[in-house]
C-alpha positions in Angstrom: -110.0 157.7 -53.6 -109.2 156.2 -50.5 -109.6 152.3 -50.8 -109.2 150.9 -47.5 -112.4 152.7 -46.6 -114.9 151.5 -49.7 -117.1 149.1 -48.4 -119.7 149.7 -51.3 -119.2 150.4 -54.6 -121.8 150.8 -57.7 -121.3 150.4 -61.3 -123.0 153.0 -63.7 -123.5 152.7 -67.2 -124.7 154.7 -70.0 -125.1 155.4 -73.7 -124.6 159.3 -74.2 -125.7 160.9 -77.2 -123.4 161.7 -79.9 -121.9 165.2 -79.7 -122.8 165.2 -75.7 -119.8 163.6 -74.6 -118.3 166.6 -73.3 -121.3 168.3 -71.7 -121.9 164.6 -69.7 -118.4 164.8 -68.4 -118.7 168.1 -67.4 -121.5 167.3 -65.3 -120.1 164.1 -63.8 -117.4 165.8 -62.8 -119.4 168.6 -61.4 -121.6 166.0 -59.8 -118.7 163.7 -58.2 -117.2 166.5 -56.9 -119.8 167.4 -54.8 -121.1 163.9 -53.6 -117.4 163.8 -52.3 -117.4 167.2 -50.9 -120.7 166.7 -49.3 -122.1 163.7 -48.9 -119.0 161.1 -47.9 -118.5 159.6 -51.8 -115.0 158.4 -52.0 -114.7 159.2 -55.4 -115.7 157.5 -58.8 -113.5 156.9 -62.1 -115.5 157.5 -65.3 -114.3 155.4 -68.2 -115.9 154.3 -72.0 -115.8 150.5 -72.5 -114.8 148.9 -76.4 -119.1 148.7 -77.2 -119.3 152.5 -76.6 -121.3 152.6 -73.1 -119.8 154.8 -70.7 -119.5 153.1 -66.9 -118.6 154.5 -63.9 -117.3 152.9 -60.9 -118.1 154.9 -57.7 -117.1 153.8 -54.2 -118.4 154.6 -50.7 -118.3 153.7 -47.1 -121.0 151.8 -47.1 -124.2 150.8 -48.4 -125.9 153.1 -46.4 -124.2 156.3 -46.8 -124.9 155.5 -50.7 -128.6 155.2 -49.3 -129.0 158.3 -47.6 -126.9 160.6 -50.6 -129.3 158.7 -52.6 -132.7 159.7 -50.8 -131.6 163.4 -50.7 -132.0 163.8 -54.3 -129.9 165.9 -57.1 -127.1 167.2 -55.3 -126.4 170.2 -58.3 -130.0 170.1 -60.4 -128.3 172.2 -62.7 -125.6 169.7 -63.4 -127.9 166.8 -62.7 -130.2 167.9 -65.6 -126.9 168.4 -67.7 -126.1 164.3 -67.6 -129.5 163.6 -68.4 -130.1 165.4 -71.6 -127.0 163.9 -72.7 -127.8 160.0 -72.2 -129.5 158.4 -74.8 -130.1 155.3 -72.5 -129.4 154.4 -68.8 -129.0 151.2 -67.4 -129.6 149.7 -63.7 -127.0 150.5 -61.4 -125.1 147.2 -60.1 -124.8 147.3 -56.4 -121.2 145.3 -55.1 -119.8 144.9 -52.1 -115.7 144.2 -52.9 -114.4 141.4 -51.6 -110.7 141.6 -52.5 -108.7 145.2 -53.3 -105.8 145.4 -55.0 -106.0 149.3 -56.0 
């Protein structure tokens, strides 16, 4: 990830199905990959808090190259469809703009 850049940054969280945990990773991966390839994502980190709920912390340039990646749709259906049947619940995205980086 390149820090000095991010200007946006959204926090993901999930509860993933029992027994899915691989198949949701796969597809994040698959998934981040390309939003970095191509659609100007700096990268995300995908981590599972103490409670269970699996977050993930993605950055970008700005709020509006998160805005357009986000009106284009599924950027892999294949591996979009792949997260989905693995989370049990999904929760609103939080929006932040950093104010301080110490990465």
């Amino acid at each position: 990830m390149d820090n000095k850049n991010t200007e946006f940054a959204v926090l993901y969280r999930w509860k993933i199905r029992n027994g899915m945990e691989q198949k949701f990773r796969a597809a994040w991966e698959t998934v981040t990959d390309l939003l970095m390839e191509k659609r100007g994502s700096l990268g995300s980190r995908l981590h599972q808090s103490e409670d269970g709920l699996w977050v993930a912390y993605a950055q970008w340039p700005s709020r509006e190259a998160w805005d357009r990646s986000s009106k284009l749709g599924a950027i892999d259906s294949a591996a979009a469809a792949g997260m989905s049947a693995a989370i049990e619940e999904s929760f609103e995205p939080l929006l932040m703009l950093p104010i301080c980086d110490k990465l």
